[in-house]
N, C-alpha and C positions, 0 to 999 in steps of 0.2 A: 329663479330656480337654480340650484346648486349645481346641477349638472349642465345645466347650459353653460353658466358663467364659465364652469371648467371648458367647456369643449370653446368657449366662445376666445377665450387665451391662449389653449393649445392652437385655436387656427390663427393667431396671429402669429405666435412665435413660428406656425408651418412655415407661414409665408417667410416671414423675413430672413430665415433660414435656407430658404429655396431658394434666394434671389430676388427679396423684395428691394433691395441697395443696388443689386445690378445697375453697371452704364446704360446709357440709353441708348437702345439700338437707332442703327437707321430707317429714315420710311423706304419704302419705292421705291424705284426711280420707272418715271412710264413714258414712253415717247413713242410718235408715232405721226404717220404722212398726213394725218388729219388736224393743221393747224390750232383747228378750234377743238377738238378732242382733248390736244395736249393741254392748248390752254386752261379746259375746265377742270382739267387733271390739276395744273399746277393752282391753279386760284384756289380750288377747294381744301388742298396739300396746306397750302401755306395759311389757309384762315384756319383748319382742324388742330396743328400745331398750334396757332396761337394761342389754343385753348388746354393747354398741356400745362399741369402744375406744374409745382414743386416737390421733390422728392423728398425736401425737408418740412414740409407743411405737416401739422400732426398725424393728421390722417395716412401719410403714408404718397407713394404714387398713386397720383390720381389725375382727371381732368375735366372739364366743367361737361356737364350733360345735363344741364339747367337752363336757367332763364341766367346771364353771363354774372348780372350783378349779385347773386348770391354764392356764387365759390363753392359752387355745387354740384351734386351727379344724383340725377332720380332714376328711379329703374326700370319706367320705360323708355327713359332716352339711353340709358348704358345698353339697355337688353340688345336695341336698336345702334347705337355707335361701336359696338362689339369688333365687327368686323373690321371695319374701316380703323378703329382704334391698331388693328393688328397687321394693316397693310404700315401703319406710319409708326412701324417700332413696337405702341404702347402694350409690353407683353409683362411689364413688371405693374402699369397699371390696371389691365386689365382684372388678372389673379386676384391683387390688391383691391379695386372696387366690388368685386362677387364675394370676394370674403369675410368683406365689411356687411354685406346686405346678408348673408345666409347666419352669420355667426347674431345677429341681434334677433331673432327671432324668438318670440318670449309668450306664456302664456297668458305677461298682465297685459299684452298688449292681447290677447286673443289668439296669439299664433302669425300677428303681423309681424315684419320689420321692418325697420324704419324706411317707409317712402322716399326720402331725402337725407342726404349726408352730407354735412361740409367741409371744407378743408380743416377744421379744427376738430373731427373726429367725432360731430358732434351732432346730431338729427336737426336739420335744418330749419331755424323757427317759424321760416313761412308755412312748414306743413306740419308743424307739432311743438303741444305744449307741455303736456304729460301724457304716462301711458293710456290713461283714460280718453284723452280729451286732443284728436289726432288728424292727420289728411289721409285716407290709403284708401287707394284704389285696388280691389280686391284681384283681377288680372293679375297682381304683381309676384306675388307667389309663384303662377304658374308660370307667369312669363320667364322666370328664375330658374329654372327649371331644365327649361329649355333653352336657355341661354348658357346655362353652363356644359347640357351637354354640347351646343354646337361650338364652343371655345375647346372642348376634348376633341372633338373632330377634328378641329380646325388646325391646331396645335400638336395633340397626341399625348399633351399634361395629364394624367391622370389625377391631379390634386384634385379636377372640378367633377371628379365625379366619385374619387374615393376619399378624401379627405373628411376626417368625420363632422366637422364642422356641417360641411354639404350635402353626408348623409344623413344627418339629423335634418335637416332644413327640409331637405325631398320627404322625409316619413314624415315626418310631422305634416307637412303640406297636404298629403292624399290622405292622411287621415284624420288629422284633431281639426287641423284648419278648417277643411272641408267638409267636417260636418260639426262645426262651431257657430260657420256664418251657412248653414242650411242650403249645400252646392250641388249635394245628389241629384243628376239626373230628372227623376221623379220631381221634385219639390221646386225646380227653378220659379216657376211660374206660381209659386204658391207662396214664397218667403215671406217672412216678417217684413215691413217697412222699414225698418230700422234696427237690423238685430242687433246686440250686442252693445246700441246705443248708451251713453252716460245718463245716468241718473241726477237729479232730475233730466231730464232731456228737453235742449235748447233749440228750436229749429232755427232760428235765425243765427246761431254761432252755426260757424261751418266745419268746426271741429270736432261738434256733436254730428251735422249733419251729413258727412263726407267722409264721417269715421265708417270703411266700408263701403266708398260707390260702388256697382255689382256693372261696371264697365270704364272704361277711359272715356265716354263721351261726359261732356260732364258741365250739359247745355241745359238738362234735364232735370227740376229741382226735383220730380217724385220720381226718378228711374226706378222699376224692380228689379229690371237683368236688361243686361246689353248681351247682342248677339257678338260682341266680340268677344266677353266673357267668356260666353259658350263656346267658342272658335278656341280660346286661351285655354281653358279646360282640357279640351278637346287635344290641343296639341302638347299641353305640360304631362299629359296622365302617358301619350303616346311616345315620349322625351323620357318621361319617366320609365315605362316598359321597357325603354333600347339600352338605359342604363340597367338595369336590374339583369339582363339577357348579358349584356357586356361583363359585367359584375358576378355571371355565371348562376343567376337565379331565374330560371326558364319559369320556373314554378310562379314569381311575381308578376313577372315579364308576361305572361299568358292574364293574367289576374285583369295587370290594367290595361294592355291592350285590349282587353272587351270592354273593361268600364271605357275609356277611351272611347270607343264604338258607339257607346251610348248617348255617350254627348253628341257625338257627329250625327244617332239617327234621331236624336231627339233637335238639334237645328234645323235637317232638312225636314223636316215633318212639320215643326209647327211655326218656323220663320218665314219662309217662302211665301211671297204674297203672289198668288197667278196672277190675280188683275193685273198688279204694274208690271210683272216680270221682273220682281226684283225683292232682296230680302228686307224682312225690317231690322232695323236696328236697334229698336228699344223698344221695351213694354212698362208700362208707367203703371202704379197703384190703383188706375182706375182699372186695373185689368185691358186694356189698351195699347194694342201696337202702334208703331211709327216708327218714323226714317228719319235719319240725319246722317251723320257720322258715323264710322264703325267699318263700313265696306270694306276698308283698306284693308285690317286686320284680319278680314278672310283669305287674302292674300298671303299676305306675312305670316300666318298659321296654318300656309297651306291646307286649306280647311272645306274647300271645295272639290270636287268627283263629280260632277252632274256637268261636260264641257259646255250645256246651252245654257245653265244658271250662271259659269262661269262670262262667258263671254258679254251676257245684260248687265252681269257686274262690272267686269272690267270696262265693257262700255259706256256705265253713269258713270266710273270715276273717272277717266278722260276726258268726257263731256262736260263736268260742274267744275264749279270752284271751286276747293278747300284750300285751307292757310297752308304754309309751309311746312308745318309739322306732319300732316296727311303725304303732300307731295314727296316730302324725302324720300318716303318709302318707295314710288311707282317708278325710279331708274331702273332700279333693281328688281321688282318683281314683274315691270313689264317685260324686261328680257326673258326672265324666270317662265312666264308663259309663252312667249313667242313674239310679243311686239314689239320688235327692236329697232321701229324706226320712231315709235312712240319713245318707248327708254334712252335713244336720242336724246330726243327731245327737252324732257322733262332735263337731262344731265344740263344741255344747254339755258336752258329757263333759270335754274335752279342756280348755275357759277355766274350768270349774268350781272353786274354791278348795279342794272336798273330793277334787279327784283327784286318785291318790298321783304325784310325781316329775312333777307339770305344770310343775316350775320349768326343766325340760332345757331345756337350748335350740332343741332340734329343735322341741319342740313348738308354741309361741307364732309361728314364721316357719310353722310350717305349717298353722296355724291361719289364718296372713294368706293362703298360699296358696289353700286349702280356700276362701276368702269370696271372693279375686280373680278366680284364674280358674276355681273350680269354681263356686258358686253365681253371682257376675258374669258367669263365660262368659269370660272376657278373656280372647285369642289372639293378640296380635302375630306379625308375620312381615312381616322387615324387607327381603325378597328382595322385595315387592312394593309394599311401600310401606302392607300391606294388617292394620287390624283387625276382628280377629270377636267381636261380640259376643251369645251367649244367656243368656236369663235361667233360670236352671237350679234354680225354686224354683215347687212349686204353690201358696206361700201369694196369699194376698190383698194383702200387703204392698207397698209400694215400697222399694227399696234406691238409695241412691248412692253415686259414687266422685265426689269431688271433686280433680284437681291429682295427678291419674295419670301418670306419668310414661313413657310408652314411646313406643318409633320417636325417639329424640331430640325427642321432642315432651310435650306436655302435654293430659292432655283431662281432661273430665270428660263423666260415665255416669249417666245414670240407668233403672232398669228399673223398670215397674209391670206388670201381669197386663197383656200383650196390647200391650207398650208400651215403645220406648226412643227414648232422645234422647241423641245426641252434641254435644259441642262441644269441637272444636279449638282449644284455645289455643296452638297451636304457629306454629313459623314454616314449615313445610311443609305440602302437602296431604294429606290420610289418607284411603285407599278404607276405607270404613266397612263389611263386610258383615254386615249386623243381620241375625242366624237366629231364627228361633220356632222350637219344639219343634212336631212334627206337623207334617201334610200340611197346607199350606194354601195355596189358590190365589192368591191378590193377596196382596200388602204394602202398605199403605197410605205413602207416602213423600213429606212435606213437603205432606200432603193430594191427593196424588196416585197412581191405582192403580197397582200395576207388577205383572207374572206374576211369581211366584216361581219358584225355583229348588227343586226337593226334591231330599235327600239320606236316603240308609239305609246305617246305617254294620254292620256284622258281627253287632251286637246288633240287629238287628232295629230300632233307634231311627230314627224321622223326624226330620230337621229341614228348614226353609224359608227360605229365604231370600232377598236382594237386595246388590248393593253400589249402594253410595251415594258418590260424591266430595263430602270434608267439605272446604273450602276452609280456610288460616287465618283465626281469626277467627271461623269460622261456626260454625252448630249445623244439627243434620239433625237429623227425627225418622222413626222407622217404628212402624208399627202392622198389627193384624191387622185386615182388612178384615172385617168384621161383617155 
């Protein structure tokens, strides 16, 4: 299509004109009284790095979010290494990878884009041969979505949410996409088995057969829909709404937050198994639920409101095995919920040298995820100029972030039991909102009281809190009044 290709060039030239040649920043730096803390800190640092392109490779900055030997970034490992990519510098890669996956989306492919990318700029042959005949896992779209607003939060770039390349990708997504491969609401449980399939259609090629899984588990040769599809849905259409409201279209913004809604009342209504106490994760062509894989992603797409469905959940995923891939995620969202002696855990498991396939890539960004903003608490959100920071750890220890890079700024962190301290090295100001865990009345702030704020989030969690304006240049501290 003629207009794509234009917009798909104009978003290249955005980039490289924005700072796609930029030097490469620095990562972190994170230290702290917790020997093995630190440790998992630097092991994970230094294997994520390893996997840092070259800025002259065709493709542009980039770095692997694949299986190692294909010189590769798929887009639910980038969706998922996002963060962690932005604690250790990668902010000219990051841009640079979203805008390679938004800008290729095409109607021969159905309104996909390319699953796989490789360092030669080129859809990686393990998951594609032609626009017909492909790998894509339908998630991806929305996962996209979502990923670029939280790089605008994180950041404060407005490229990832106005740049046209990205508005074109997000419209197109809620509407041709999704109702190309049959995603309304209504219809999940009713789709084709194979929409959009190649003609003739080959079940045993998996280019015919995988063109379109309707989830990331992909254990399942007759999947219809994955409930993390529905979770993915669910949260891209909700990602999509904050952009649209940000972007100053209330009128959108109200649209799809109720479709949003629909997806979220059509999971809890017909995924929820009573008997086990636990959701399914797939429904296969014989019209037939079942469980595997997928839980996680209820997580990850914050897609849960019911705190007893949450806790059966997050209890079978602590309890089973899953590969490494599964695990990266639970540093980070077990703090996210409140178990931060599990999110521990999982960090130490995870940088150990005796755990099998710790070398993936997922794992090591999500290792930095899991320490940033699950144990640090760190929460950018660039709509207000505004970070939050809790310390999300009962040890006795101190932790810090030194040369933290978000909101277009720089700070450094530090958290002790009852205790933090910002300072802005940026050239803007940063409302600083220090939370404590629990109900607590005063915040101690620059040696002066202030009433807190309390919050109780679905899980029954307290937290307390204050904003503080950090000026540049300055430090704030808060503490719990004793």
């Amino acid at each position: 299509m003629r207009v794509l290709a234009g917009i798909r060039a104009g978003a290249i030239v955005l980039l490289m004109g924005s700072g796609m040649a930029m030097a490469q920043s620095a990562p972190a730096v994170f230290t702290s009284s917790d020997t093995a803390l630190q440790q998992a800190y630097e092991r994970a640092r230094d294997m994520a790095l390893s996997y840092r392109g070259s800025s002259t490779d065709p493709v542009g900055p980039w770095y692997e979010a694949a299986l190692p030997s294909r010189n590769a970034f798929c887009v639910r490992d980038v969706s998922h290494q996002l963060i962690g990519a932005e604690v250790l510098g990668m902010h000219a890669e990051n841009r640079n990878i979203l805008t390679h996956f938004v800008s290729n989306i095409s109607e021969s492919k159905d309104w996909c884009t390319y699953w796989e990318i490789n360092k030669f700029a080129k859809p990686a042959p393990e998951d594609y041969r032609n626009d017909q005949e492909f790998w894509y896992n339908l998630n991806a779209n929305f996962e996209l979505i979502h990923a670029s607003w939280r790089m605008y939060l994180w950041t404060g770039d407005t490229t990832y949410i106005t740049a046209p390349a990205f508005r074109q990708f997000f419209d197109l997504t809620v509407t041709k996409y999704t109702d190309r491969w049959h995603l309304q609401p209504e219809t999940l449980l009713k789709r084709p088995a194979y929409p959009n399939a190649p003609v003739p259609f080959n079940f045993n090629d998996y280019f015919h057969r995988c063109r379109g899984l309707p989830s990331y588990y992909e254990a399942i040769a007759d999947i219809g829909m994955g409930v993390d599809l529905v979770a993915a849905m669910y949260r891209g259409l909700s990602s999509y709404a904050a952009i649209a409201e940000r972007n100053g279209d209330k009128g959108t913004a109200g649209t799809y937050r109720a479709r949003a809604a629909a997806y979220h009342q059509h999971m809890e209504a017909q995924w929820w198994d009573k008997e086990a106490g636990l959701y399914n994760t797939y429904y296969n062509h014989k019209g037939r639920f079942g469980k595997g894989e997928g839980e996680t992603y209820l997580l990850w797409y914050n897609a849960l409101s019911d705190s007893s469905r949450a806790r059966r959940t997050i209890a079978h995923l602590a309890s089973s095995k899953w590969n490494v891939e599964n695990l990266s995620y639970l540093s980070y969202q077990m703090s996210r919920y409140g178990y931060f002696d599990e999110a521990y855990r999982y960090i130490l498991f995870l940088t150990d040298p005796s755990t099998e396939r710790r070398e993936y890539p997922e794992v090591s960004f999500g290792v930095m995820e899991g320490i940033v903003q699950g144990i640090m608490g760190v929460e950018p959100d660039a709509r207000y100029g505004r970070l939050t920071t809790i310390y999300n750890s009962r040890s006795p220890h101190f932790c810090e972030l030194r040369g933290l890079k978000v909101l277009s700024s720089e700070i450094n962190l530090r958290h002790a039991p009852g205790l933090s301290r910002l300072t802005n090295d940026g050239k803007a100001p940063i409302t600083w909102r220090a939370a404590f865990n629990g109900r607590i009345a005063r915040i101690i702030v620059n040696g002066k009281p202030r009433k807190a704020i309390v919050e109780t989030d679905f899980m029954g969690n307290q937290r307390s809190r204050v904003d503080i304006r950090v000026a540049p240049g300055a430090s704030a501290t808060a503490a719990i009044a004793r």
